[in-house]
BAKOLLO-353109 format. One record per residue (C-alpha): residue number from 0; x, y, z. Coordinates in steps of 0.001 Angstrom, whole numbers, padded with zeros to 6 digits, always signed. Example, Ala and Ser with C-alpha at 12.3 -4.5 7.8 and 13.67 -1.06 7.14 Angstrom:
BEGIN
(0, (+012300, -004500, +007800))
(1, (+013670, -001060, +007140))
END
This chain:
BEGIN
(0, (+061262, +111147, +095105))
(1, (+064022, +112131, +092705))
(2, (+066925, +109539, +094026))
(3, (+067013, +105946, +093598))
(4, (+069790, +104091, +095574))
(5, (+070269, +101272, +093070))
(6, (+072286, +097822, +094483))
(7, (+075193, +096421, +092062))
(8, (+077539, +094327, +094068))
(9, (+079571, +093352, +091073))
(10, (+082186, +095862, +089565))
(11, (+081819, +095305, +085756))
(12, (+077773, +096493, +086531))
(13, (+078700, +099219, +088144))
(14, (+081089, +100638, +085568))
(15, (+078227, +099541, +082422))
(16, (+075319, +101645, +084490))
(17, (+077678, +105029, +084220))
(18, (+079093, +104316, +081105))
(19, (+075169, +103920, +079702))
(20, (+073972, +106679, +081445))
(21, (+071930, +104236, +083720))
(22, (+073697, +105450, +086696))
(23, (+074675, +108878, +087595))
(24, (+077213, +107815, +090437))
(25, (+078804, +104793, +090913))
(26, (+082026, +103886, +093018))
(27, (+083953, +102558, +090378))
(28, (+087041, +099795, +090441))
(29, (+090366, +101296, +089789))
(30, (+090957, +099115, +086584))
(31, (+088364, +101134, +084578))
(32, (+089436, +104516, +084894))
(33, (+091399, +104496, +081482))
(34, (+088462, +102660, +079802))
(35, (+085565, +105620, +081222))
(36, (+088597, +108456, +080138))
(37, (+087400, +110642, +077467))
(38, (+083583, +108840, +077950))
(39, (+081683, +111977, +078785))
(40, (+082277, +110274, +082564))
(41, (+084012, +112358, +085174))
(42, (+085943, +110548, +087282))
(43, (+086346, +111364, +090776))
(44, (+089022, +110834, +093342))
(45, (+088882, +110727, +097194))
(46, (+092705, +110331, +097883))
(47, (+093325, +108400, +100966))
(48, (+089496, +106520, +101713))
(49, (+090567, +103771, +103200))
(50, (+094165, +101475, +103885))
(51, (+095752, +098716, +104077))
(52, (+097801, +096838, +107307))
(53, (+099975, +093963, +108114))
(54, (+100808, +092303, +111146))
(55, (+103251, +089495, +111976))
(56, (+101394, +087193, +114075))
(57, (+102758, +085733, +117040))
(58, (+105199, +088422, +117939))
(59, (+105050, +088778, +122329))
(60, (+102117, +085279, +121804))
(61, (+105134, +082639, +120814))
(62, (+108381, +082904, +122168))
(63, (+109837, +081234, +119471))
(64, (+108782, +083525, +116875))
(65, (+111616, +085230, +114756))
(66, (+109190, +088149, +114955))
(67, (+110103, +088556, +118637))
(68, (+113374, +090200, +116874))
(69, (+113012, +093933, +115811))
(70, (+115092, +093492, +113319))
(71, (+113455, +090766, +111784))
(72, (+109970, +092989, +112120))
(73, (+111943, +096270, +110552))
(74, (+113228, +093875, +107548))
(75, (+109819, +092788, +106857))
(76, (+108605, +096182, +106456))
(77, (+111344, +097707, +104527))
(78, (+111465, +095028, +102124))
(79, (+108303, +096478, +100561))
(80, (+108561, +098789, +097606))
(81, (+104909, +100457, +098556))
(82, (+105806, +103257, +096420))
(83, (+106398, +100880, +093464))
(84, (+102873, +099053, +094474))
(85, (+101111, +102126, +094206))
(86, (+102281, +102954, +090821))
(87, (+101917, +099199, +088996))
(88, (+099035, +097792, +090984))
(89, (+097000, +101374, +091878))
(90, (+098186, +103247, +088776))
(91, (+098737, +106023, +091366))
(92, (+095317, +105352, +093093))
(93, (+097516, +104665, +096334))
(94, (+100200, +106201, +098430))
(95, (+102724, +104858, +100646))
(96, (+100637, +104707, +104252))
(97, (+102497, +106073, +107504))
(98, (+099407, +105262, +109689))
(99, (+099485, +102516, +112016))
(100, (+095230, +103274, +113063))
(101, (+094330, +105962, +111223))
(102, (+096121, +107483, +108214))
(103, (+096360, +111036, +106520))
(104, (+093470, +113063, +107092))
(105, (+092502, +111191, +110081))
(106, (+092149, +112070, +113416))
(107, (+095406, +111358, +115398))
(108, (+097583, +110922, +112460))
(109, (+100918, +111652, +112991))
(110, (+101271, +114273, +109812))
(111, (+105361, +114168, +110579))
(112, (+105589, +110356, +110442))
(113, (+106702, +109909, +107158))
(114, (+105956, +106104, +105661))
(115, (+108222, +103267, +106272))
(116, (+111296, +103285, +103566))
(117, (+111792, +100720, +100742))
(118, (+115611, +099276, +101690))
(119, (+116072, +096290, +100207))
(120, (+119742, +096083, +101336))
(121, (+118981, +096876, +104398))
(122, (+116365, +094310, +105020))
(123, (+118543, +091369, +103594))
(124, (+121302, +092330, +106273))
(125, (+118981, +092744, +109512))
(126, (+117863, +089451, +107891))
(127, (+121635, +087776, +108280))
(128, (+121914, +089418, +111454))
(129, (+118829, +087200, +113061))
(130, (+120266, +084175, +111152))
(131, (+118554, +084116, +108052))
(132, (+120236, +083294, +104289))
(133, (+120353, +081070, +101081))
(134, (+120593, +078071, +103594))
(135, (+118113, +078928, +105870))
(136, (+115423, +081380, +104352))
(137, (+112934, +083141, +106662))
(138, (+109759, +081842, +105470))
(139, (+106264, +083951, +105852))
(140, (+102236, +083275, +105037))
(141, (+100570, +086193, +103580))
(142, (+096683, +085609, +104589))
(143, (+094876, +087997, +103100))
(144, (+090906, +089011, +102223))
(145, (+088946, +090704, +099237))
(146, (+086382, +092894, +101037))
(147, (+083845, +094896, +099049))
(148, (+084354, +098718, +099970))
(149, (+088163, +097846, +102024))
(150, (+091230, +098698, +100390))
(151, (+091131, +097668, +096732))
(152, (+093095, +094487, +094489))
(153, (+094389, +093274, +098524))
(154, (+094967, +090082, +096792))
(155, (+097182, +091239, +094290))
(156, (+098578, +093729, +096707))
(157, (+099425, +090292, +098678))
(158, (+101006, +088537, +095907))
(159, (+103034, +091805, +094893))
(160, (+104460, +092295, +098199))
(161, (+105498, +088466, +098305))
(162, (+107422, +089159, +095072))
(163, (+109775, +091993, +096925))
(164, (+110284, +089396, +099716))
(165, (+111524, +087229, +097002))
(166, (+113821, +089317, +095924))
(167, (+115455, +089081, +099378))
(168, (+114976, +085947, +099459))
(169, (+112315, +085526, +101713))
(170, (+110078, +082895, +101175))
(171, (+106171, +083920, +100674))
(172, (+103342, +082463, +099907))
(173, (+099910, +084108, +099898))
(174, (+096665, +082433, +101475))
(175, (+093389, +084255, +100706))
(176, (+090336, +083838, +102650))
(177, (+086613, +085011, +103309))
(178, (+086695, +087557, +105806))
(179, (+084950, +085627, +108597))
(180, (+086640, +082386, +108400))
(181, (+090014, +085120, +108759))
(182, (+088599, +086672, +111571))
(183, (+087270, +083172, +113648))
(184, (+090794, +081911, +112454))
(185, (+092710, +085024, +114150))
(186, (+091107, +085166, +116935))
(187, (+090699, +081566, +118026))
(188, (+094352, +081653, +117650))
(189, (+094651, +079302, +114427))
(190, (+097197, +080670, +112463))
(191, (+100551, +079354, +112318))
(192, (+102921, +081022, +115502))
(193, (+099471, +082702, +117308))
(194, (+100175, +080633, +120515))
(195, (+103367, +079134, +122777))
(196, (+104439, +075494, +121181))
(197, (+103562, +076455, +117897))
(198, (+105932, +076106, +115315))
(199, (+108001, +079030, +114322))
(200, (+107855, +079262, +110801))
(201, (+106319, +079852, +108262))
(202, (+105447, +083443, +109753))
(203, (+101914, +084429, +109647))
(204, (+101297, +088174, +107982))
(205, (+097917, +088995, +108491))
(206, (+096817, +091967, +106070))
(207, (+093244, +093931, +106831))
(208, (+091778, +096637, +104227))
(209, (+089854, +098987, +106301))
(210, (+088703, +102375, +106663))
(211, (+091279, +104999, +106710))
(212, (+089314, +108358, +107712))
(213, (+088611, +107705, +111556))
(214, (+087176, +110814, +113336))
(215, (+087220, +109522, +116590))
(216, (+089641, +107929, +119159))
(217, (+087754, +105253, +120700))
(218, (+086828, +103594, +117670))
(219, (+090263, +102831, +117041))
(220, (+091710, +102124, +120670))
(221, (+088768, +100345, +121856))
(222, (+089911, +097217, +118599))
(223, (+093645, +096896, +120013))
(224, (+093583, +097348, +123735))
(225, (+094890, +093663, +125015))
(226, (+091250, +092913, +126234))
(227, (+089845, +093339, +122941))
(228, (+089638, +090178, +120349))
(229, (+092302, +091887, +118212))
(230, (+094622, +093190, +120876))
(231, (+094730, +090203, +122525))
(232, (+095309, +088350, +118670))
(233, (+098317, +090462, +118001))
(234, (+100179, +090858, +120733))
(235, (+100901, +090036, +124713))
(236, (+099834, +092823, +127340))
(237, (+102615, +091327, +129752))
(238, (+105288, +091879, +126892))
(239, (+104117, +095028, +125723))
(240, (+102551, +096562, +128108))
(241, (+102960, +100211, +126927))
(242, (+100880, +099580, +124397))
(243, (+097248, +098791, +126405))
(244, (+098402, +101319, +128595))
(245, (+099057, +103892, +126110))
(246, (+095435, +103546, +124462))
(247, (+093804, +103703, +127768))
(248, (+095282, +106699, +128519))
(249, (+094026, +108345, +125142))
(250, (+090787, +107107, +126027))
(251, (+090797, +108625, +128904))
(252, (+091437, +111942, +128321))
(253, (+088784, +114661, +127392))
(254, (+090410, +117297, +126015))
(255, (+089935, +116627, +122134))
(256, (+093246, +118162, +120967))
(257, (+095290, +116668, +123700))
(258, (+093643, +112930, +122800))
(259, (+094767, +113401, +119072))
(260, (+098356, +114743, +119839))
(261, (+098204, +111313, +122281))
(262, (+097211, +109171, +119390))
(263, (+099737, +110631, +116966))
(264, (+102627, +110042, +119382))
(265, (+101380, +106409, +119257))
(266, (+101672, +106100, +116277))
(267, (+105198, +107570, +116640))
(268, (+105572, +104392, +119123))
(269, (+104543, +101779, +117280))
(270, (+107328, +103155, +114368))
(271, (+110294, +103335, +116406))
(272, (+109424, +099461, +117510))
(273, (+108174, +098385, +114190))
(274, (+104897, +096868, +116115))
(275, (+102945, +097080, +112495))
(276, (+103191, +097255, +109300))
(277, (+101634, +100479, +107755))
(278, (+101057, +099455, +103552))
(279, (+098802, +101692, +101427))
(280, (+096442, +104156, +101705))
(281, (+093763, +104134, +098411))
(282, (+092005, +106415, +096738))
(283, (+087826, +105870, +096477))
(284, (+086675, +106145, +092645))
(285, (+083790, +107512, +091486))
(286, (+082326, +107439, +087977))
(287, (+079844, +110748, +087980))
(288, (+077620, +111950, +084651))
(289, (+076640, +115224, +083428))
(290, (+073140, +115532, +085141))
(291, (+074999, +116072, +088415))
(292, (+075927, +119506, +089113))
(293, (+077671, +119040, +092336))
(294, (+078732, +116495, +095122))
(295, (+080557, +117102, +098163))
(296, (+082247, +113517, +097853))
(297, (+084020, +113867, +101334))
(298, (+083326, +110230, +102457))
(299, (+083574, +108313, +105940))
(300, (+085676, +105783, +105133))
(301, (+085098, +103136, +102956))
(302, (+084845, +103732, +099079))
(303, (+081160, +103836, +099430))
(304, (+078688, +106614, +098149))
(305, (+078497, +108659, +100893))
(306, (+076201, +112393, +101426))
(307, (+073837, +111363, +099077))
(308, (+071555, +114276, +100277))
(309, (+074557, +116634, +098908))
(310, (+074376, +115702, +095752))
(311, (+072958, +118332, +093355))
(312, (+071134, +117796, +089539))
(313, (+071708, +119752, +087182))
(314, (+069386, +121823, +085733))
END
């Protein structure tokens, strides 16, 4: 009788019902932290709540994509100043992500993998080495989705990363999209290189937002074995067959520690090949007023309010 879960889809209410008191915990956006500073407001940080992914579609599917070259996949990725990201767009709210399931503080992470590295130079030459230049750029779709509780500002996060291929001269354009015309799009194979015949270019990059703090294997194997919708989406069993192979065998083992040393030398895998490309991890925000005592703000996933029953009043 002394809680009232309250429903305020829209950011701007959220932030007004701490700032007046209304509220006395809201998940707040990351663009009014500065404006709730020195408001009486405490402002609370869950580093690493959920993260951000892209994959080059059509990689293993079309035999003609340029994504079929690792180099071309490792340029993609290291072209990406995530560190840079996190610091204009986030405002430090994110961290480069080394995760290619689940990220830091999940299970399976691989704590030693360190993020992929922003080289520029690097990137333009692995570029020229699969035939790409001035008079032939590589050209690449970012489709991307806004998803309430995701990874935050994933548009702008799509149009930022498009600027650093720019400067490599890459050229990006950004698509964005309701999450379930993205997801009937991916997997009835409708984007641009999905499928054999297709044309090669522009590249499709499809970026997800999702949650970050996974506590259990299956839950992230069972979405990209090949038999799956997204497995199947993203890549060909008969190509890369280590990869189905590897997440059934996590699967099926039972030992708990051995499963999560399994899933972290995965991860491992999909680096060395460049199979994914691991973006952000964000922060969840929370706005939280004086007549809370206490919170333990671990949360699941998503930058949701989470242990509501943990939360203590003050007296």
């Amino acid at each position: 009788e002394r809680v009232t879960i309250r429903a305020a889809e829209d950011p701007s209410t959220r932030v007004a019902l701490v700032q007046t008191g209304e509220a006395d915990v809201a998940p707040l956006p990351i663009s009014a932290v500065e404006e709730l500073e020195g408001s009486g407001v405490e402002i609370i940080e869950v580093p690493a709540a959920t993260q951000s992914v892209m994959w080059c579609l059509g990689f293993s599917l079309n035999p003609d994509s340029p994504c079929n070259d690792v180099g071309v996949r490792e340029a993609l990725s290291i072209a990406i100043d995530r560190q840079g990201i996190a610091d204009a767009v986030y405002r430090g709210f994110a961290a480069p992500h080394n995760g290619y399931m689940a990220g830091p503080g999940a299970f399976g992470n691989a704590e030693d993998l360190a993020a992929p590295p922003y080289d520029p130079d690097r990137a333009q030459q692995l570029l020229a080495e699969a035939g790409f230049d001035e008079s032939n750029p590589l050209q690449v779709e970012i489709v991307v989705m806004d998803v309430a509780g995701d990874m935050p500002l994933m548009p702008t996060l799509g149009e930022a990363i498009a600027g650093n291929y720019a400067d490599i001269g890459v050229e990006a354009t950004v698509r964005l999209g309701e999450e379930e015309a993205n997801k009937e799009a991916l997997f009835g194979f409708e984007y641009n290189g999905q499928e054999e015949g297709d044309p090669p270019t522009p590249i499709t990059l499809y970026m997800r937002g999702m949650d970050n703090r996974f506590y259990f294997v299956d839950e992230q194997a069972t979405l990209y074995t090949d038999d799956s919708e997204n497995g199947s989406s993203v890549w060909n069993e008969e190509e890369f067959p280590d990869i189905t192979d590897q997440l059934r065998a996590i699967q099926a083992e039972f030992d708990f520690d051995t499963q999560g040393e399994m899933m972290a030398e995965f991860h491992r895998f999909m680096a060395d090949n460049w199979l994914q490309m691991p973006l952000l991890s964000g922060s969840a925000v929370f706005g939280m007023s004086d007549n809370i005592d206490s919170w333990d703000f671990q949360v699941a996933g998503k930058g949701n309010v989470h242990n509501q029953w943990s939360l203590q009043p003050a007296e």
